[in-house]
Each structure stands twice: as C-alpha cells, then as structure tokens.
C-alpha positions in Angstrom: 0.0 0.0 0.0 3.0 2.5 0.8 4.5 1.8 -2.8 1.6 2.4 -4.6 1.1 5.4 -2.6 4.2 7.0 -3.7 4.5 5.2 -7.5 1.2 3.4 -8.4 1.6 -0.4 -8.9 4.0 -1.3 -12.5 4.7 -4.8 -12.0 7.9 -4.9 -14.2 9.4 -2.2 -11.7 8.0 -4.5 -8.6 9.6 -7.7 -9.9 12.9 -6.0 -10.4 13.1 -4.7 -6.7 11.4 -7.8 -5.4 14.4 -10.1 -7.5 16.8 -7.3 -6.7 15.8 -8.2 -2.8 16.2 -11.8 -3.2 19.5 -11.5 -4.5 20.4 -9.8 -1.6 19.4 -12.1 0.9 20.2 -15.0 -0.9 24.2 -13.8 -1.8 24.3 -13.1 2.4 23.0 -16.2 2.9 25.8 -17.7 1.1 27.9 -16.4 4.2 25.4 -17.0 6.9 22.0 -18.1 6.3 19.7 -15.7 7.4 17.3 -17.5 9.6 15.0 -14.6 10.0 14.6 -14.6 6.4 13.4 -18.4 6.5 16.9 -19.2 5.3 18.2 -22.1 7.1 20.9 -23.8 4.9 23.2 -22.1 2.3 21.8 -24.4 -0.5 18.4 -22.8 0.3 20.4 -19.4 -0.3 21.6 -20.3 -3.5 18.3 -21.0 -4.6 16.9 -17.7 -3.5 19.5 -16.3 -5.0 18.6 -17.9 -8.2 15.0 -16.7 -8.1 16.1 -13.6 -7.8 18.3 -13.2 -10.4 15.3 -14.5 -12.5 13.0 -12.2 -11.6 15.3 -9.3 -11.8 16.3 -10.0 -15.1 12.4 -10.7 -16.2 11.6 -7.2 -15.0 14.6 -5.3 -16.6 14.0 -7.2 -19.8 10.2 -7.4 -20.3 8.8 -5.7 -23.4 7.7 -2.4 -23.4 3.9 -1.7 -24.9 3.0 0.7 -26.7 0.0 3.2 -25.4 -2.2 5.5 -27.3 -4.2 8.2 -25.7 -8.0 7.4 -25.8 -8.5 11.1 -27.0 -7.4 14.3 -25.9 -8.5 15.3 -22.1 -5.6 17.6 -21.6 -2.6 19.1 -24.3 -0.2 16.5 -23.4 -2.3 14.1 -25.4 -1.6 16.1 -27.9 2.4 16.7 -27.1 2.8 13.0 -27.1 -0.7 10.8 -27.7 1.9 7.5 -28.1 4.4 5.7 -25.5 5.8 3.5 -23.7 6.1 4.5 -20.1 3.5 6.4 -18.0 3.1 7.4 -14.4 0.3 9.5 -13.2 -0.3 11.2 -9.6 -3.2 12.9 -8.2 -4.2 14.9 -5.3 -7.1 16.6 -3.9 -6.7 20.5 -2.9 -9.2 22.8 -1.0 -8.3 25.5 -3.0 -9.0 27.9 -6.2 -7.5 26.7 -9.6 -6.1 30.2 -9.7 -4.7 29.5 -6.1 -3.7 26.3 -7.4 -1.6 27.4 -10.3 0.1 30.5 -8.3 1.4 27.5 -5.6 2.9 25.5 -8.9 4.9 28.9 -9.6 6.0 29.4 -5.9 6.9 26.4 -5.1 10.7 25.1 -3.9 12.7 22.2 -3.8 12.8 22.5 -0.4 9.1 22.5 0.4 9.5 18.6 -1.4 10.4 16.8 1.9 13.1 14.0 1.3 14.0 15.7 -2.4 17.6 16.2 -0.8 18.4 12.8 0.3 16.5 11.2 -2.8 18.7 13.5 -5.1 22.1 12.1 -3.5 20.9 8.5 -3.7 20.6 9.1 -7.0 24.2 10.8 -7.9 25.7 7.9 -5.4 23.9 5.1 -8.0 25.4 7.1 -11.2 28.5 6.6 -9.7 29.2 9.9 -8.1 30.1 11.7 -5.1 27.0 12.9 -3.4 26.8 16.8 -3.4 26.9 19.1 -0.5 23.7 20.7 -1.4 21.2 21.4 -3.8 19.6 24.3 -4.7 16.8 23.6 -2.8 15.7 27.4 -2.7 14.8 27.3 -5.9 11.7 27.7 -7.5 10.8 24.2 -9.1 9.0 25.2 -12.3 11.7 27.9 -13.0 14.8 25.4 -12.5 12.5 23.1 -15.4 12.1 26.6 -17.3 15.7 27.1 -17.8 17.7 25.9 -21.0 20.2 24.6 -18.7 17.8 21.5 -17.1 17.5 19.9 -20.1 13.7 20.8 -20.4 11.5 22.7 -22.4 8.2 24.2 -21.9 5.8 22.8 -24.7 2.4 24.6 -23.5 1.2 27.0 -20.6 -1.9 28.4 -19.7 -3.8 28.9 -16.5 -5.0 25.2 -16.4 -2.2 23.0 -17.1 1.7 23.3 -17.8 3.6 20.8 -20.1 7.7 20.2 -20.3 9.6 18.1 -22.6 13.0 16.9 -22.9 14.8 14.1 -25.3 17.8 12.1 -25.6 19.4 9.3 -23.4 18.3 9.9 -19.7 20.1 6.8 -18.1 23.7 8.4 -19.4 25.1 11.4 -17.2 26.0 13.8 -20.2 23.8 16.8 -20.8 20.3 16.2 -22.9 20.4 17.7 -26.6 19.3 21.4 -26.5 15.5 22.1 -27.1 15.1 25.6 -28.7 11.3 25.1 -29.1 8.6 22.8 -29.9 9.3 22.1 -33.5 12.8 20.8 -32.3 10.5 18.3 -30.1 8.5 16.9 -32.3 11.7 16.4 -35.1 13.7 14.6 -32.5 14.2 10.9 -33.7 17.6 10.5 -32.7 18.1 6.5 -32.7 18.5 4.8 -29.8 17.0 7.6 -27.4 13.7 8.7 -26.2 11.0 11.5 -25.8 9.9 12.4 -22.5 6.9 15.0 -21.5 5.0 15.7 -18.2 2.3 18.0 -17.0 0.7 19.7 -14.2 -2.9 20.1 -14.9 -5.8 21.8 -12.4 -9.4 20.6 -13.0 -11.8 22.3 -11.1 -14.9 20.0 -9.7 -17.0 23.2 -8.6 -17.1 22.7 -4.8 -14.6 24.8 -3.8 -12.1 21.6 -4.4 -9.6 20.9 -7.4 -7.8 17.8 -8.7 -4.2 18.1 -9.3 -2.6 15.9 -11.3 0.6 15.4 -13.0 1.8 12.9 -15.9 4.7 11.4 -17.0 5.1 10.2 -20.5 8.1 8.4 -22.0 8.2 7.4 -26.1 11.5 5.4 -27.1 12.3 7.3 -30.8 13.0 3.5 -32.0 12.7 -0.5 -30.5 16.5 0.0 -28.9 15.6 3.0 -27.1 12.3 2.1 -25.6 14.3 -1.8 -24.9 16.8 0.4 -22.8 14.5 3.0 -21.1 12.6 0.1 -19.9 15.1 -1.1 -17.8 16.2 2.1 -16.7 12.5 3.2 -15.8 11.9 0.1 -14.1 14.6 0.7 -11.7 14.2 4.5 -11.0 10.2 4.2 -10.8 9.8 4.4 -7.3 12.0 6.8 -6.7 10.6 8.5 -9.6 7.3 8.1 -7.7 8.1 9.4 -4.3 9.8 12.3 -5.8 6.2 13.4 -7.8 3.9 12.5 -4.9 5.3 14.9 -2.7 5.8 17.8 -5.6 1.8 17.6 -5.3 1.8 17.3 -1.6 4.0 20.3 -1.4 2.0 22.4 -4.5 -1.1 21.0 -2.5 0.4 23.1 1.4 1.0 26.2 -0.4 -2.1 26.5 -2.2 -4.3 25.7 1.5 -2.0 27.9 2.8 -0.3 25.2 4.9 3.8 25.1 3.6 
C-alpha cells in the first residue's frame, strides 16, 4: 500500500526490486543463512538467489507496450498521444484553480520533503560523489524553465503546464538542447527517447480541485524504448516518491499550509 502510494503499482518495476531483494538475501545467505529470512541452509540461499536473479532480469528485460491516448482530455495528449512508459499522480486540494496554479509557480525544492536525500541517492547510483547541497531554494518550475535542465516548456496556460525533454536519460552527459517545440516533435535521434510531463488543475466546482501530474516516455526506435525500460523500471519508485510529494508540497502552499 505504501509503494503504490508513492509510485502506483508497474509490476515490471515490482519484480525487479522484489528479485533485486532476493538477490540480496540469498548472496548473504551464502555467508550465513539468514534464519530470520526463513533461510536455514546455504543451498536454500543459493536458490533464493537464483530466483532472484530470475525475476530481476524478467523485470529489466520485459517488453515495453506501446500506449495510445484514448483522446485528448488535456494538451499532453496532444504533445505525445503514443508511448511506452506512464506514471500518473493525483491529489485533492481545497483551493481555487487560480490559487492552485500561483502555488505551482511558488513552489521550492525544499518545500519537497526527502527531495535532498532522494537527489544524493541518486548521484551515489550514477557513480558519483553525493553533493553538499542542492539548490533547494529554488523555485521548481523555474529550475525546469531554464535551458540549462534539459527541459523545455511545450504549452502554458492557466489550467495546465507541459515540459519536454529528449535524448538518453540513463547516461550522465547533458540532454540535446530544445530551442522550441518544433525541435520536439523532429527529435528521432536512434536509440534515445522523448519524455513529456504536465501539471494540470481541473476544477470539480465545490470549492475543491484535482491536481494531477503525468509522465510520459516514447522510445524514438525498438532500442531505445528496450533500454529505457530497464532504466525506468529501476528509477520508478524513486521517480514516484519524488512526484507524490511535488503535489503534496503544491497542494500546502495553495491551503496555505507550507
């Protein structure tokens, strides 16, 4: 219940951390069975070991499927109706739309509780040294806005914001350089992907407001949605936790609780 709180359910991503797990226990259990873990003999270790690697390796390598949007509820539909990878979060605020969309400008990296320590488990995983600190005065939509992120914005209005970025996600060089929308929608650079999110208010006329926000991820060709999968499928939690609490913290500022 906790994981799908934070990331909802993608089973791919569930058997890779759930095999990932197993490997762990069962490679310890090699040294010392661990009892507590119903691991009583090292041969029983091995073969948890085993299962894990299995599963693992059937969650990093699983096909991806392609999705099409059933029509067009919001603008990202129309930024990127087709792809492979989708995550979608959703929160209920007691506030104005306008209210709504003057918290998504104000708010900071810092108001996103855990954003720190989630940010230097991720640099530690890439192989590098974890920084001292991160910006985390910053204004999130404005560190998106500029050229330097990687990310482009694709659509604004007072309803719903959309970003977009390309290239190769899971290496640590800088994305290719969007200069505007055109340069979106031409990128088929082989081997790489497309990627668009979105905030987007909907009013339900009782003083309330749904706040959602959706990620969407198109590989440009069959190798780059093959290796996107197993990247995705091992930063999706994270991924998850990290969007969750962006609506939690957009959700304080506009109740006038951050």
């Amino acid at each position: 219940m906790l994981f799908n709180y934070f990331a909802p359910l993608e089973p791919a991503s569930v058997a890779v951390w759930t095999g990932l797990t197993l490997v762990l226990a069962g490679m310890l259990s090699l040294i010392r069975p661990l009892r507590w873990f119903a691991i009583r003999r090292r041969r029983t270790g091995l073969l948890v070991l085993a299962i894990g690697v299995t599963l693992a390796s059937a969650g990093l390598y699983w096909p991806a499927r392609t999705v099409r949007a059933a029509g067009r509820a919001s603008y990202l539909d129309a930024v990127l109706p087709e792809y492979q990878f989708v995550e979608r979060h959703e929160v209920r605020v007691h506030a104005a739309a306008d209210r709504i969309a003057e918290a998504m400008q104000e708010t900071t990296f810092e108001d996103i509780r855990g954003f720190e320590t989630l940010m230097r488990i991720r640099r530690m995983a890439g192989g590098k040294l974890p920084a001292a600190s991160s910006p985390v005065h910053r204004r999130v939509l404005e560190t998106f806005a500029n050229p330097k992120s990687g990310f482009l914005p694709l659509h604004q209005d007072n309803r719903e914001i959309v970003m977009g970025m390309v290239g190769q996600p899971w290496r640590n060089g800088p994305p290719p350089l969007l200069r505007n929308p055109a340069d979106f929608n031409a990128f088929h650079a082989p081997a790489s992907v497309r990627i668009a999110f979105n905030l987007l208010i909907v009013e339900d006329g009782r003083e309330w407001s749904h706040l959602t926000t959706e990620t969407r991820v198109q590989g440009t060709d069959a190798a780059g949605a093959r290796t996107m999968a197993r990247y995705w499928r091992v930063i999706y939690p994270g991924s998850g936790m990290i969007r969750r609490m962006w609506l939690n913290a957009i959700r304080d500022r506009a109740e006038g609780r951050s």
